[in-house]
TORKOL-4160 file (C-alpha; in steps of 0.2 Angstrom, whole numbers, padded with zeros to 4 digits, m for minus):
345
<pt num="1" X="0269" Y="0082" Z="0065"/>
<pt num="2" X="0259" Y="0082" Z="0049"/>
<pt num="3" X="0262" Y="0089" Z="0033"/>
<pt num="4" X="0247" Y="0089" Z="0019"/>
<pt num="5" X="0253" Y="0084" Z="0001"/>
<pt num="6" X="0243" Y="0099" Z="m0003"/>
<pt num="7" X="0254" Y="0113" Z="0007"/>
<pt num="8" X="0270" Y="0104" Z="0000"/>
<pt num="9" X="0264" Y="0105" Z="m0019"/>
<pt num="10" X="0257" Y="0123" Z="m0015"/>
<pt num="11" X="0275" Y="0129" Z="m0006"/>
<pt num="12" X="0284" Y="0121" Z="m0021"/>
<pt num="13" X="0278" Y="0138" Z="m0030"/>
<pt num="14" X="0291" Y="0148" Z="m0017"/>
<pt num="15" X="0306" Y="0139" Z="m0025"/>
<pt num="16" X="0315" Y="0122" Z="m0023"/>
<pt num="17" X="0321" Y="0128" Z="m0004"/>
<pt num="18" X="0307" Y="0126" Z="0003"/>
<pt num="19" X="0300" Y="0112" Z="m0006"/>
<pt num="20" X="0316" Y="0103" Z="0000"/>
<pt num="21" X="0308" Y="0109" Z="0017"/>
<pt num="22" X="0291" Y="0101" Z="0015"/>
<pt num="23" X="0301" Y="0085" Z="0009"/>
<pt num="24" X="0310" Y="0088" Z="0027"/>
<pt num="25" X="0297" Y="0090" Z="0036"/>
<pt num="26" X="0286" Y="0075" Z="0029"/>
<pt num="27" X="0299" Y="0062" Z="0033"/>
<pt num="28" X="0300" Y="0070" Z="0051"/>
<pt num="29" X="0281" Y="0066" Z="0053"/>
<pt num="30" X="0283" Y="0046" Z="0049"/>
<pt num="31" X="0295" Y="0049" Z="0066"/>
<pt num="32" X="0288" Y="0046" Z="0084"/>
<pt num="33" X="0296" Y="0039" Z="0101"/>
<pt num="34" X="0315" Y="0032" Z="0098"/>
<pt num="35" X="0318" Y="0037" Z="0082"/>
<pt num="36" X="0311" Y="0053" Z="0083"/>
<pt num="37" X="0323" Y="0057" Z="0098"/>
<pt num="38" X="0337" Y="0048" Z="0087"/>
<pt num="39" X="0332" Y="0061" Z="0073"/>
<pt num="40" X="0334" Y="0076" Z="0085"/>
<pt num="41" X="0350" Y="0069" Z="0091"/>
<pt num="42" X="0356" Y="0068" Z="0074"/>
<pt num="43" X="0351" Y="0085" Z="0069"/>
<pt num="44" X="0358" Y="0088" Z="0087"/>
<pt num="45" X="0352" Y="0107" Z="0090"/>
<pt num="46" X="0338" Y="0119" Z="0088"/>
<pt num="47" X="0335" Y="0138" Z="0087"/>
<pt num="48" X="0324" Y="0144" Z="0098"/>
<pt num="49" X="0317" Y="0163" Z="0099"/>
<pt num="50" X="0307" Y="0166" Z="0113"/>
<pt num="51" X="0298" Y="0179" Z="0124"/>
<pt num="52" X="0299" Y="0168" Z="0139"/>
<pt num="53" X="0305" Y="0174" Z="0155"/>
<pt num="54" X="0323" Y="0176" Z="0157"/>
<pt num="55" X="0324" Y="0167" Z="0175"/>
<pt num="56" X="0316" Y="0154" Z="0170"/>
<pt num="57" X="0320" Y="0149" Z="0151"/>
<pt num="58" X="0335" Y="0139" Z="0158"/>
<pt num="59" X="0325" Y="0129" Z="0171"/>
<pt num="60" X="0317" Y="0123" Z="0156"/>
<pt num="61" X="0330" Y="0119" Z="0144"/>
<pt num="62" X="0339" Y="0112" Z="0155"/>
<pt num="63" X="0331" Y="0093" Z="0158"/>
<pt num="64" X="0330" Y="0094" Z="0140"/>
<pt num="65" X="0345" Y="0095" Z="0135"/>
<pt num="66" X="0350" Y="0085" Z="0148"/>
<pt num="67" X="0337" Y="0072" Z="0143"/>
<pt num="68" X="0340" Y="0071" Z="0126"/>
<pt num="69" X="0357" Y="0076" Z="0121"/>
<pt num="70" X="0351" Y="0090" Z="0109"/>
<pt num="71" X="0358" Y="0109" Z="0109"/>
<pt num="72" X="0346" Y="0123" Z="0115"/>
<pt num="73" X="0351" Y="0139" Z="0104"/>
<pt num="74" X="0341" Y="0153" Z="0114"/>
<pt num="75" X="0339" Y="0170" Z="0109"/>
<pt num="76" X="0327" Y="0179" Z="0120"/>
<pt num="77" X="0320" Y="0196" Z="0119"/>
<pt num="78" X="0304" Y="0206" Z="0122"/>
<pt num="79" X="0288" Y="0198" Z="0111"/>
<pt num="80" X="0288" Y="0212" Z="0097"/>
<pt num="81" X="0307" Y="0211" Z="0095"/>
<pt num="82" X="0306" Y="0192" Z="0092"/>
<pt num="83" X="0291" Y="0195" Z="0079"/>
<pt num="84" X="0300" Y="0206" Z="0070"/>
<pt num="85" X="0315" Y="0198" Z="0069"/>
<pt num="86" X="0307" Y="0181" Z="0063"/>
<pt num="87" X="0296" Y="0194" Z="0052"/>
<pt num="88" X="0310" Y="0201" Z="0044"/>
<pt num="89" X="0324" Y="0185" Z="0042"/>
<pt num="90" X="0307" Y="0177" Z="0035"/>
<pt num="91" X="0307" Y="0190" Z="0023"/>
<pt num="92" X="0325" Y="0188" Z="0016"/>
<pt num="93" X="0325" Y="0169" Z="0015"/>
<pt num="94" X="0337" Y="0169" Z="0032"/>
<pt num="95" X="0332" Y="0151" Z="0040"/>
<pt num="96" X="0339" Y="0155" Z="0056"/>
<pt num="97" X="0323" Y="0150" Z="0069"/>
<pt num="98" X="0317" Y="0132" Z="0071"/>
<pt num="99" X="0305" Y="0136" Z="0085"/>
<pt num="100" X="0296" Y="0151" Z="0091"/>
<pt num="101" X="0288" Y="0154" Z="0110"/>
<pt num="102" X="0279" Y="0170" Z="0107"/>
<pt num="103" X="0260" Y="0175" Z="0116"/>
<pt num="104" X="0246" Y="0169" Z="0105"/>
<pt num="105" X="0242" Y="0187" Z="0095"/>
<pt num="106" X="0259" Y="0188" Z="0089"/>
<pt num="107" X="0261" Y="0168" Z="0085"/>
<pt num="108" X="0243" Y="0171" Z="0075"/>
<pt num="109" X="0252" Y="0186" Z="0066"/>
<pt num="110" X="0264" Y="0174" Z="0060"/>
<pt num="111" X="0254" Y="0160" Z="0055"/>
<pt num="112" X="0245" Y="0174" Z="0043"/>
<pt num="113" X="0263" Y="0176" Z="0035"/>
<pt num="114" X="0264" Y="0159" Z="0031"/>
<pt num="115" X="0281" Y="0157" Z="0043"/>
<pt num="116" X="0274" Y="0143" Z="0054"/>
<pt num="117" X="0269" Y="0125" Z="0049"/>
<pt num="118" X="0255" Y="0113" Z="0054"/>
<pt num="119" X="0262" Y="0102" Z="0066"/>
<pt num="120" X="0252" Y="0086" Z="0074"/>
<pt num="121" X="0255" Y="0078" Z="0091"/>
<pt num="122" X="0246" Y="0066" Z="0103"/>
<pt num="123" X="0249" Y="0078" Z="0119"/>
<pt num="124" X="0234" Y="0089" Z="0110"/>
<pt num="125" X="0219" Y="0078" Z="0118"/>
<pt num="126" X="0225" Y="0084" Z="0134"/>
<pt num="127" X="0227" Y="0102" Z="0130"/>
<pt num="128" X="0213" Y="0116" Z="0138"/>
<pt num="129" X="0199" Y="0121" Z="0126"/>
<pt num="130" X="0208" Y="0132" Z="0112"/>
<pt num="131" X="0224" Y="0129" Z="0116"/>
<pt num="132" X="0225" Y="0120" Z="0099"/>
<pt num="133" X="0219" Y="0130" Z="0082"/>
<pt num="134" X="0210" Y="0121" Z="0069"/>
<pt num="135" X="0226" Y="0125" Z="0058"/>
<pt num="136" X="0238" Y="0116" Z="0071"/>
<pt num="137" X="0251" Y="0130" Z="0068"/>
<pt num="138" X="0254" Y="0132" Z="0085"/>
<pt num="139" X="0248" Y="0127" Z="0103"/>
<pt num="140" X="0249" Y="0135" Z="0120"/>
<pt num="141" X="0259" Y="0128" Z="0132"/>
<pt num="142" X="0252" Y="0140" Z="0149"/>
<pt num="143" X="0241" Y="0156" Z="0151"/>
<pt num="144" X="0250" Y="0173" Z="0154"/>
<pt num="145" X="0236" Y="0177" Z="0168"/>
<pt num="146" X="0233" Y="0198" Z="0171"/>
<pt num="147" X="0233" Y="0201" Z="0187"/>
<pt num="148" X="0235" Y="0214" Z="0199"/>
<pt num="149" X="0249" Y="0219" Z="0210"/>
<pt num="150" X="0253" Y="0231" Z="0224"/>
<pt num="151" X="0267" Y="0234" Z="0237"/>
<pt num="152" X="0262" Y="0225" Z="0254"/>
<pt num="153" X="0271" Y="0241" Z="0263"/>
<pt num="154" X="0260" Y="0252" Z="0254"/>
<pt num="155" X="0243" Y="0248" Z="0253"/>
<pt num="156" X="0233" Y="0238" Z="0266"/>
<pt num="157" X="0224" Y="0222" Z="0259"/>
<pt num="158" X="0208" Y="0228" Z="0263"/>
<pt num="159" X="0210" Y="0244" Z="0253"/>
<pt num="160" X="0212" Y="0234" Z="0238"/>
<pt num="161" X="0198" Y="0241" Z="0225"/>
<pt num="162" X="0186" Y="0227" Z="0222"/>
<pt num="163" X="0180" Y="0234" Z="0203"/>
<pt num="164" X="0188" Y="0245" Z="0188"/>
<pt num="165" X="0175" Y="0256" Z="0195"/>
<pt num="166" X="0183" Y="0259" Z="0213"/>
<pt num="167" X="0200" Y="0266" Z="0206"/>
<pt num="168" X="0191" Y="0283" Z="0201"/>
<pt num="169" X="0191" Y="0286" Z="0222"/>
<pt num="170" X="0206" Y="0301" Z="0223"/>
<pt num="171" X="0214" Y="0291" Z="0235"/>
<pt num="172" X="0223" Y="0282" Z="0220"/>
<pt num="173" X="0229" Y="0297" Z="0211"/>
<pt num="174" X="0246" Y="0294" Z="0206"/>
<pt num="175" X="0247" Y="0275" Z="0214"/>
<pt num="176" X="0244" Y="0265" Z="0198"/>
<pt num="177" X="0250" Y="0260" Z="0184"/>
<pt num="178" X="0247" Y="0251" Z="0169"/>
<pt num="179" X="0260" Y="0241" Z="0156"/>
<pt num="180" X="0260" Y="0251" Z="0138"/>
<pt num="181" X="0256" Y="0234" Z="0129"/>
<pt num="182" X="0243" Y="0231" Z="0135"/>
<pt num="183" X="0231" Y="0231" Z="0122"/>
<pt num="184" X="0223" Y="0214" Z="0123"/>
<pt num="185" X="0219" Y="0215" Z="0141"/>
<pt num="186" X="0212" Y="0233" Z="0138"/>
<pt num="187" X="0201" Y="0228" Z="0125"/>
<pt num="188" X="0195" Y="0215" Z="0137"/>
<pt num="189" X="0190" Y="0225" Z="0149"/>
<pt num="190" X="0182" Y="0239" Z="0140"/>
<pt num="191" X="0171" Y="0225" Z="0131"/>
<pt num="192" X="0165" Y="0216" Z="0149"/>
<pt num="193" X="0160" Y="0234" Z="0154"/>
<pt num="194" X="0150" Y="0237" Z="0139"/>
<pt num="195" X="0162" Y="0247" Z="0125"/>
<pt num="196" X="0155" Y="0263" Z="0129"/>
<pt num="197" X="0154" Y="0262" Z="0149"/>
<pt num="198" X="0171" Y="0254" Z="0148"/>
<pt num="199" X="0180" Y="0267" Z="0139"/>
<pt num="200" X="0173" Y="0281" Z="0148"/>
<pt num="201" X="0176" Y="0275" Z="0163"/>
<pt num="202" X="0197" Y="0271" Z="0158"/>
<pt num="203" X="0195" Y="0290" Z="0152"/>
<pt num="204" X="0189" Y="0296" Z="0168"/>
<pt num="205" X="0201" Y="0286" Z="0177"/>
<pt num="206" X="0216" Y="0294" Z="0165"/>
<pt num="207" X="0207" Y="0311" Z="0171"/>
<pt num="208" X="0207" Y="0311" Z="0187"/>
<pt num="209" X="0219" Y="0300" Z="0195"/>
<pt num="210" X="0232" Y="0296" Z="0181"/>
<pt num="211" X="0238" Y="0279" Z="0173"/>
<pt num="212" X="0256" Y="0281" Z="0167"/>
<pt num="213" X="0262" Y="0267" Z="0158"/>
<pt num="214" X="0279" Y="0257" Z="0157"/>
<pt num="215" X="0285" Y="0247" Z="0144"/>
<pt num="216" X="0288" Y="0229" Z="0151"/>
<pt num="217" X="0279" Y="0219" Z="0162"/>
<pt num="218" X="0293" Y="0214" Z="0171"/>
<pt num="219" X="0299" Y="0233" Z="0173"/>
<pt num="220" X="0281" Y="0237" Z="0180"/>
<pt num="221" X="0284" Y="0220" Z="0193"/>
<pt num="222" X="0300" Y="0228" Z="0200"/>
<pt num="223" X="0292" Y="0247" Z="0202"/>
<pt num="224" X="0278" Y="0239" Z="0213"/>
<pt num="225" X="0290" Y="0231" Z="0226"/>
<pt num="226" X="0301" Y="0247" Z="0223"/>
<pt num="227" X="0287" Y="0257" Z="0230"/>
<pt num="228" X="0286" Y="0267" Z="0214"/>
<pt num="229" X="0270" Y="0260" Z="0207"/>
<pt num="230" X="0260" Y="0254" Z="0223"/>
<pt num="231" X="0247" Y="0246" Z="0213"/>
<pt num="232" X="0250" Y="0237" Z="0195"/>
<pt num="233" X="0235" Y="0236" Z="0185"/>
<pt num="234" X="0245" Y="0221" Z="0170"/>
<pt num="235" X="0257" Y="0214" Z="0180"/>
<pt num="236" X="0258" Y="0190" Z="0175"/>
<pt num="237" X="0251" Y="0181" Z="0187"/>
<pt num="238" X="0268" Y="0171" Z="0192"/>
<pt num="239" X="0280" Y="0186" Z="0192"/>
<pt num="240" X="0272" Y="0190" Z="0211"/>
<pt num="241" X="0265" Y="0174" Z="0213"/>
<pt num="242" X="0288" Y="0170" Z="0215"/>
<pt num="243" X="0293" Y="0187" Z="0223"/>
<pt num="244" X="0279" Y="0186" Z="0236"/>
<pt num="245" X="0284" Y="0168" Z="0239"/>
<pt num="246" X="0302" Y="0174" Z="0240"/>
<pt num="247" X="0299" Y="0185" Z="0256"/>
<pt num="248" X="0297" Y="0202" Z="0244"/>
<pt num="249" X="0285" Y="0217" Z="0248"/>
<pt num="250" X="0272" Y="0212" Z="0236"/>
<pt num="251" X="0256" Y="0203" Z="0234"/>
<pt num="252" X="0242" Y="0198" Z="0221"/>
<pt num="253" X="0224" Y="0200" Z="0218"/>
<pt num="254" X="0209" Y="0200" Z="0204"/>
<pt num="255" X="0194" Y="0211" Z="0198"/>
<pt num="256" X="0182" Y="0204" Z="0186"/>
<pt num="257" X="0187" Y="0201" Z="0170"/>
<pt num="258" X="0201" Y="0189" Z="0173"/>
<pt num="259" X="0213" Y="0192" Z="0157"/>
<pt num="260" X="0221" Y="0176" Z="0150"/>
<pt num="261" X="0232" Y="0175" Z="0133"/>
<pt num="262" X="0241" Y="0159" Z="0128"/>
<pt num="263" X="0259" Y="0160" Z="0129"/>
<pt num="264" X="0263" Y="0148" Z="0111"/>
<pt num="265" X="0273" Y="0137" Z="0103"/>
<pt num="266" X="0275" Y="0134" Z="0085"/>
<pt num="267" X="0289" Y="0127" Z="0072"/>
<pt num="268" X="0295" Y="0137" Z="0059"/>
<pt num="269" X="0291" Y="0133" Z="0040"/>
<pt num="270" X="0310" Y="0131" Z="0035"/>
<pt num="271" X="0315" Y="0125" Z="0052"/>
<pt num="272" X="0332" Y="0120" Z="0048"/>
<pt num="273" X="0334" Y="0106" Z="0062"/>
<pt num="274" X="0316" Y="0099" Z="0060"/>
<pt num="275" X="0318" Y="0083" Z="0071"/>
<pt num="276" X="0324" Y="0095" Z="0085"/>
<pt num="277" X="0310" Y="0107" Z="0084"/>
<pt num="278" X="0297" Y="0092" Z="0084"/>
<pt num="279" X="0306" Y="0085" Z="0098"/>
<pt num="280" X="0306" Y="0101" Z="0108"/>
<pt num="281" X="0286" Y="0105" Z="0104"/>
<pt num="282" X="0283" Y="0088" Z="0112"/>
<pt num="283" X="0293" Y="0090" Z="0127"/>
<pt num="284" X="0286" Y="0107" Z="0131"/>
<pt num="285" X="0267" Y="0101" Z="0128"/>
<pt num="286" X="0273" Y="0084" Z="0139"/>
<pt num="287" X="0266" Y="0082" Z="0157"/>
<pt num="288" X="0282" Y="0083" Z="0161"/>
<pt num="289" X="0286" Y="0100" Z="0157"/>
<pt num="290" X="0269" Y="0107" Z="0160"/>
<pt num="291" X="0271" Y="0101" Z="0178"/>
<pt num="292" X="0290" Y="0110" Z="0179"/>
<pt num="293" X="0281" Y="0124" Z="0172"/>
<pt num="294" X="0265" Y="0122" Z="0187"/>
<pt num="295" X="0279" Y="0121" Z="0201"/>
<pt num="296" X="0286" Y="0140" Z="0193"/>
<pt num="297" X="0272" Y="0146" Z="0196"/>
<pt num="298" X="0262" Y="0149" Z="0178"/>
<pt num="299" X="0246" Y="0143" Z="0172"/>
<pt num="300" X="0249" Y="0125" Z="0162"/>
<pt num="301" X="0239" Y="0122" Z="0147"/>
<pt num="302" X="0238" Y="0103" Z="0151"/>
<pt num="303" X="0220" Y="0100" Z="0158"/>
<pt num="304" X="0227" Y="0086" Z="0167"/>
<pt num="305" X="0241" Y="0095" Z="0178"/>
<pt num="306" X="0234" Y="0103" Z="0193"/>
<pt num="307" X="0235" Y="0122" Z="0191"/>
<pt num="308" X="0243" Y="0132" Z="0202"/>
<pt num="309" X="0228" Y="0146" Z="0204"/>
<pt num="310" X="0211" Y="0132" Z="0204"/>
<pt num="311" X="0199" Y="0144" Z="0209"/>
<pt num="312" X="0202" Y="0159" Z="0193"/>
<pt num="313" X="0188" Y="0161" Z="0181"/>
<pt num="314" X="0199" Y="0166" Z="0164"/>
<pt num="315" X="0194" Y="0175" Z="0150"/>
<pt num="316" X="0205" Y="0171" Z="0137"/>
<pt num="317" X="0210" Y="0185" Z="0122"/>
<pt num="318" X="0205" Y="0178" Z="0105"/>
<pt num="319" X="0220" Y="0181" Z="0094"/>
<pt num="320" X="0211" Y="0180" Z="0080"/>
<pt num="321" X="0200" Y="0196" Z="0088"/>
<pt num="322" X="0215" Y="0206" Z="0092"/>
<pt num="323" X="0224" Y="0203" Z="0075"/>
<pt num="324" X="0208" Y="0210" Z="0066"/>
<pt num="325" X="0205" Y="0223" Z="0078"/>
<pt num="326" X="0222" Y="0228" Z="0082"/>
<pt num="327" X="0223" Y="0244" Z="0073"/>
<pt num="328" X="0206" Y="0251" Z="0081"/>
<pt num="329" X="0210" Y="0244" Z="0100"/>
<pt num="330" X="0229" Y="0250" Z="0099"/>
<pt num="331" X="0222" Y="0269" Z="0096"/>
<pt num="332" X="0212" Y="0268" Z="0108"/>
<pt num="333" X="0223" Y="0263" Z="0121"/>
<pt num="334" X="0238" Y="0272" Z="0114"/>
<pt num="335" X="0225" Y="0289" Z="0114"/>
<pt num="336" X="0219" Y="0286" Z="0131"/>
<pt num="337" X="0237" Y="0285" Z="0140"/>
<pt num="338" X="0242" Y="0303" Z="0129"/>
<pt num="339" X="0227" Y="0310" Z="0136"/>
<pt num="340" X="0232" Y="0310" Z="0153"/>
<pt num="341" X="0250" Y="0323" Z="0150"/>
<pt num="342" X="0260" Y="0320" Z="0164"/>
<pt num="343" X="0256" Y="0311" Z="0179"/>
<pt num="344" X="0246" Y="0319" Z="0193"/>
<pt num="345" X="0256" Y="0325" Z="0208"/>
């Protein structure tokens, strides 16, 4: 990790806290292999707040703790729960969080509130383009991949629509559905279209054949193999990637775009254990990890760890897009699901 002189001086305007902080964090960056790791043993545990999937968090924790001695604190809830809570601890001076695993739009919402601090590490080189901001405030440790998923029971693999265009046929009235936070991948789409094609043809879709929405993507997951939504439009890549693997009624497929967003890590500015949190953001950006991570199924950021899914073509969201255009792409999504009323029958 590596803190400039200049940050340190500048924070030194918040109050003596946080400059104590950069005088933290700079003795933390002269520490690498042993004594780094005899640092984090010493501070011996972090905070983490993450969106990360609930059945897998612990296969990841796991092996480091176990590895390294050092205390996982884990708090785990859905991606704008933890962006507020760090938000609004941030704004009261409550150092609780030393790590943060949100998706990229969020984490570059909070590198704009000045919460997150640069961080430096040698696993970068062999990150995928992008995956690593000129600012160094965070780095993506695997893709969430949008994919589609349907019920195997219910629809017939050659029925599967083969473009945005095919799900105005009638036969998909009330068989889809769509995630209500799903403005990134939205955006996406309507743009690969052409803006104005794009959203006439989502309004259309609304129109004729309905797209209710649900909040969660893991909620959305379970109503496809329950039968209740045969086919999900935002469903990650690994959720039926597992469940399929697993014997379960439900399967996988792609249209053009392929929406990608990074799923990130960063350490907070006033990490309290910072030792710990360096330690962690190496170990998840390790080969090692990114390999556990390969073998659950997600997209790894490490270029040099065969992906699980060789053949996808991702476009990847551009946080810095979404958080400038949030408020414009956000309407327009939230306008086009009220437009429907309620679902067709």
């Amino acid at each position: 990790m590596r803190i400039t002189k200049g940050l340190c001086y500048r924070a030194a305007s918040f109050g003596l806290g946080l400059l104590l902080s950069c005088a933290a964090q700079a003795q933390t960056a002269a520490l690498s292999g042993e004594a780094l790791i005899a640092a984090a043993r010493k501070d011996g545990s972090l905070s983490l707040y993450t969106a990360f999937r609930p059945q897998d968090l612990e296969k990841v924790i796991a092996p480091f703790e176990t590895k390294y001695g050092v205390k996982v604190k884990a708090w785990r809830s859905g991606t704008n729960i933890v962006t507020q809570r760090v938000l609004r601890e941030a704004a009261v001076k409550r150092n609780e969080v030393d790590v943060i695993m949100i998706p990229a739009s969020d984490m570059e919402a909070l590198y704009r509130e000045k919460i997150l601090q640069p961080v430096q590490s040698a696993a970068f080189a062999d990150l995928m383009t992008g995956a690593v901001p000129r600012h160094r405030n965070w780095a993506t440790v695997f893709m969430n991949v949008t994919v589609h998923s349907y019920n195997t029971q219910a629809i017939k693999k050659e029925d599967l629509p083969k473009t945005y265009a095919d799900l105005l046929d009638p036969k998909w009235k009330g068989n889809i559905g769509v995630e209500a936070k799903a403005e990134e991948w939205f955006a996406k789409v309507v743009m690969s279209l052409g803006e104005e094609k794009g959203l006439k043809l989502f309004q259309d879709l609304v129109e004729k054949n309905g797209l209710p929405s649900r909040v969660g993507v893991s909620l959305l997951h379970n109503l496809v193999i329950a039968g209740e939504v045969p086919l999900a439009l935002t469903v990650y890549i690994d959720l039926p990637e597992k469940d399929k693997r697993a014997g379960k009624p439900v399967d996988w497929f792609v249209m053009d775009p392929v929406v990608a967003q990074g799923f990130n890590i960063g350490i907070a500015q006033r990490a309290q254990h910072p030792a710990a949190a360096q330690l962690f953001f190496e170990y998840m950006l390790s080969a090692e990890t990114q390999k556990l991570l390969a073998s659950l199924h997600y997209y790894p950021a490490n270029s040099k760890v065969t992906s699980p899914y060789p053949g996808l073509r991702l476009e990847v969201v551009d946080p810095v897009f979404t958080v400038d255009t949030y408020v414009k792409w956000s309407k327009l999504f939230e306008d086009m699901l009220a437009r429907q009323g309620k679902t067709p029958k």
